[in-house]
Each structure stands twice: as structure tokens, then as C-alpha cells.
C-alpha positions in Angstrom: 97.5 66.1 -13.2 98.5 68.1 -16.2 101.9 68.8 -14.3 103.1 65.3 -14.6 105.7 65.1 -18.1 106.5 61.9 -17.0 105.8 58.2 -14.7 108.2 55.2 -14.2 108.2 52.4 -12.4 111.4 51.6 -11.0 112.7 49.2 -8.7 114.6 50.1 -5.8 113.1 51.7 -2.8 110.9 53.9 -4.8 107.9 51.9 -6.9 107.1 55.4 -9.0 109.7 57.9 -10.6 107.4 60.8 -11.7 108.6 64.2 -13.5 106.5 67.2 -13.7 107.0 70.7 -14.1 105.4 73.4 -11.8 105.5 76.9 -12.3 107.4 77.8 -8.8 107.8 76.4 -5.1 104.0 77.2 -4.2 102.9 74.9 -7.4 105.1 72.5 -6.3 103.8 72.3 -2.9 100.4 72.0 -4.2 100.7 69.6 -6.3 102.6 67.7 -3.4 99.1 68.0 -1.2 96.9 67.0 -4.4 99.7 63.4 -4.5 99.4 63.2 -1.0 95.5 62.7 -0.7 95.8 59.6 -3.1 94.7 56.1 -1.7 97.5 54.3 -1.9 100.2 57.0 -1.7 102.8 56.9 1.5 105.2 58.5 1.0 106.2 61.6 -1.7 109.9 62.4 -1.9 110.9 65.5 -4.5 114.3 65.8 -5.9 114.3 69.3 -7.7 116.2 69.7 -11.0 119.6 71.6 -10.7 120.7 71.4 -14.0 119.9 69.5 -16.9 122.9 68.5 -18.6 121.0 66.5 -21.9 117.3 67.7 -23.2 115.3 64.6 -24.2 115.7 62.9 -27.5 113.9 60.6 -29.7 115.4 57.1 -30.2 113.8 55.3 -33.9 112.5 51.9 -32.5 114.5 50.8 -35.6 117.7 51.5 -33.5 116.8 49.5 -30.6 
């Protein structure tokens, strides 16, 4: 799924965090019904992006 930027696993009452990027409501809807048809999938919860308030950043491993 070429949509998908990002997957987590997380604890909490989600197992999978994933981000992706679709082109408008209708990609996002698809791409909803191409998640949903996965073995294994129950439920799909999205959480559109209002604002992004910090762009991603690259952290040396040096740092950590």
C-alpha cells in the first residue's frame, strides 16, 4: 500500500498506529476498503490530520 508513510505498534487500545497520505476523501475511503478486506483486521479507526504543528526530523543515533 504505497499510501502508508508510516506503521507503529502501540500499546493501548489500538495494536497498529498507521500514517498515510491520500490524495482526497474518496482515496481515503478506498484505501479504508482495501485495510478492511485484510485477515486479521477488526476494526479501522481514522483520525484525519488538522494541522501539523512540527514536520518530521532526523534524530543522529549518536544523540540517543
Amino acid at each position: 500500500m504505497p499510501e502508508v508513510e508510516s506503521c507503529d505498534h502501540v500499546s493501548g487500545p489500538m495494536d497498529v498506529v498507521l500514517t498515510v497520505r491520500a490524495r482526497d476523501l474518496a482515496g481515503l475511503s478506498a484505501l479504508r476498503e482495501r485495510m478492511k478486506a485484510i485477515p486479521g483486521v477488526a476494526t479501522i479507526t481514522i483520525a484525519p490530520v488538522l494541522k501539523n504543528h512540527l514536520a518530521s526530523r532526523v534524530i543522529p543515533v549518536d544523540a540517543m
